[in-house]
N, C-alpha and C positions, 0 to 999 in steps of 0.2 A: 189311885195309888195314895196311899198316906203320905204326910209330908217328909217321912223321913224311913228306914229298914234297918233291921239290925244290920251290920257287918262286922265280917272277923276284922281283927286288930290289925293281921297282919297287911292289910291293905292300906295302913297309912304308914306315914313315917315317923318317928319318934316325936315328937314334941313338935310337929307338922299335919295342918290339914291339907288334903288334894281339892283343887278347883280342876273340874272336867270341865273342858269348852268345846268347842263347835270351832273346831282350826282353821275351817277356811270362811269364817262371816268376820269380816269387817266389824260389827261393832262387839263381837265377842273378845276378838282381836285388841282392840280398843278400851273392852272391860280388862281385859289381864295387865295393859299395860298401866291402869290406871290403878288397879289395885298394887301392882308392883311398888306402883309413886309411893304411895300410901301405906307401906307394909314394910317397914325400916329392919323389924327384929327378922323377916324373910319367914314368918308363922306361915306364911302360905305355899304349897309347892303347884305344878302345874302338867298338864299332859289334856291334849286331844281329847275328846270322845274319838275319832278316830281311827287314834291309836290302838296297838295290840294293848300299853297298859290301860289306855280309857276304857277298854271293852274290859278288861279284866278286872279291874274296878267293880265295872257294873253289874258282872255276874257274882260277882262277893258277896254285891250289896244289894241283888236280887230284884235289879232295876231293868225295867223291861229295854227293847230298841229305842223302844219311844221318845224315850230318854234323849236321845240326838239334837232333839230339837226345843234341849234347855241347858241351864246350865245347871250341873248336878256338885255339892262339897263331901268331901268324906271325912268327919272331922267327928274323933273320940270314937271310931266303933259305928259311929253313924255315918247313913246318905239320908243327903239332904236333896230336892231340887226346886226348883222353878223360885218364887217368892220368896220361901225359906230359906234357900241357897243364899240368895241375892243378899237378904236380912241378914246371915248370919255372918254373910262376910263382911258387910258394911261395921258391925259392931265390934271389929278385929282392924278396923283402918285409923289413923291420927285425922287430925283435924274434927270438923263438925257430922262426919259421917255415921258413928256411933249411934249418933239421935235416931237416923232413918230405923233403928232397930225398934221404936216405939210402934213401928206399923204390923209390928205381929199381932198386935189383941184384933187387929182387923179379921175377917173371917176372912182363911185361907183360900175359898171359893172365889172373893172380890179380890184378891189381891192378887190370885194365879190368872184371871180375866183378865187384868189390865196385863200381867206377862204374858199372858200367850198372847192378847192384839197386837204387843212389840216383836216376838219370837215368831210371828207369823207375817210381819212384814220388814223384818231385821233386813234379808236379803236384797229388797228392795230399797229402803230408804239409804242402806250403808253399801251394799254390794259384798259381793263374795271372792275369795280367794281362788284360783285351782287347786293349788295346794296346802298343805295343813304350813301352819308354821314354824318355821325353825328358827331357833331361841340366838339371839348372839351368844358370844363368847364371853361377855363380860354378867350376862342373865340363867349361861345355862345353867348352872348350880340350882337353877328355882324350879327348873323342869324336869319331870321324872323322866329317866331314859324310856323313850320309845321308838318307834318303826311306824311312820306315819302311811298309813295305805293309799 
């Protein structure tokens, strides 16, 4: 799969990209809330794979099942996942995280390896949820409305 698919526009939200995650892994879990930290203007929104909108997301943006088992952004019209994903948000966070964007001229072949060796043992080292997660009261604004299955 290409690092990235067209999708229609109407899949994101105004002056907002979507981060699809993996709602019940622990350190997916742990990526949303760290990007949260680090995401002041709230540039970022968020929803389940999942979810009815993570799935609906991913048929827009012509992204297979597979997909489940990364973290996918939909940001300008585009899906992003694995390495890409990861890049492209870090270059959207305050503090020193931006730099990590220097690692795209790496060949996306080496750099989706080292994601899937994490994304293939996430469950394990961090553990999993039962269920997807639900956003406090004071965060759900960041979270597109869904129906977590």
């Amino acid at each position: 799969m290409p690092d990235h698919a067209p999708c229609d526009p109407p899949t994101r939200t105004e002056d907002h990209a979507v981060v699809l995650f993996d709602g019940v892994c622990n350190l997916c879990n742990g990526a949303v809330n760290f990007v949260i930290d680090r995401d002041p203007d709230a540039y970022f929104r968020f929803a389940p794979l999942q979810s009815d909108t993570g799935e609906r997301l991913l048929e827009k943006g012509e992204v297979s099942g597979a997909a489940l088992n990364t973290i996918v952004l939909v940001e300008d019209g585009e899906v992003y996942d694995r390495s890409t994903a990861a890049l492209r948000i870090a270059r959207h966070l305050t503090g020193p995280w931006p730099l990590l964007y220097a690692f795209i001229v790496v060949p996306r072949l080496l750099r989706d390896a080292v994601y899937h060796w994490i994304a293939a043992n996430r469950y394990r080292w961090f553990g999993r949820r039962d269920q997807c997660r639900v956003p406090t009261p004071e965060l759900k604004a960041r979270f597109l409305e869904y129906e977590p299955h």
